[in-house]
N, C-alpha and C positions, 0 to 999 in steps of 0.2 A: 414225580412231576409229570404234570400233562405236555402233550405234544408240545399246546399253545405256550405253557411258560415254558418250555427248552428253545420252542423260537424266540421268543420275545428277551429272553437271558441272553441268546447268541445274538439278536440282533441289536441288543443295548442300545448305543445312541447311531449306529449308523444307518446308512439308507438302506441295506439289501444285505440279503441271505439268500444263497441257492440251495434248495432241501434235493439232498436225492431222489431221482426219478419222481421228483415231485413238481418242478419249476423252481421256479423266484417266488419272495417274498421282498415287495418296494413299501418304502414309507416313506413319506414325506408327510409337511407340515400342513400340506391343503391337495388338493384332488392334479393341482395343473403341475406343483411339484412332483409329484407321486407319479403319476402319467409320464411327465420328461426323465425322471431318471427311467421309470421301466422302458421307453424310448433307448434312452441311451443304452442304457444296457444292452438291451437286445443289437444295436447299432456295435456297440465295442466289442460282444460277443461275433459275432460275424467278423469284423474285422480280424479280429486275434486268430479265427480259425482258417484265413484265408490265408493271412503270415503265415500261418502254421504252415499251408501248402510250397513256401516256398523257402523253408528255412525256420529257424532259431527267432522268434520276434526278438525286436529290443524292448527291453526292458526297463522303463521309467524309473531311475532313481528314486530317492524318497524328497529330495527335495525338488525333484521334477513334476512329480505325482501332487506337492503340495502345490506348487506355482499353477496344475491346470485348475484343481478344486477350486480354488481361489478366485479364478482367471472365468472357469465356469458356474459356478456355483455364483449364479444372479438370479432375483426375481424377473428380470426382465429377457434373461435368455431362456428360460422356462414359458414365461409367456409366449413368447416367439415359438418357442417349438411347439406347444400347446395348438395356436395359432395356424402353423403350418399345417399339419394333421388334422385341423378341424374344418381346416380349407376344405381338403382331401374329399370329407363328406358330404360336400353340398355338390 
């Protein structure tokens, strides 16, 4: 198998994969989804490494982890982050 289909296998239906010393790979369903999770990502990476500076982070349950998907996961909080960052450039 090529590179492309051993990503695209691992990354089946979810948004992201991190390749060794290669970055992220984000998908989403349109450009402003796609853009907010690599947002957030980048955003929950930094946070998690900073816990890290001072201890053991907590770690989200599985039904905690569901309730933020859920909670985040809106077209219209994507837009807003889209939004913010587009400010940024003008």
């Amino acid at each position: 198998k090529s590179m492309g289909e051993k990503l695209a296998a691992i990354l089946g239906r979810g948004p992201a994969v991190l390749l060794k010393a290669h970055g992220a790979v984000i998908a989403g369903a349109d450009i402003v989804e796609a853009f907010t999770l690599a947002a957030y990502l980048e955003e929950n990476a930094y946070r998690q490494y900073m816990a890290m500076q001072i201890g053991e982070p907590y770690v989200f349950s599985e039904a905690e982890q569901q309730a933020c998907r859920e909670k985040l996961w809106s077209p219209s909080l994507f837009k807003k982050t889209w939004d913010h960052y587009y400010s940024k450039l003008l």
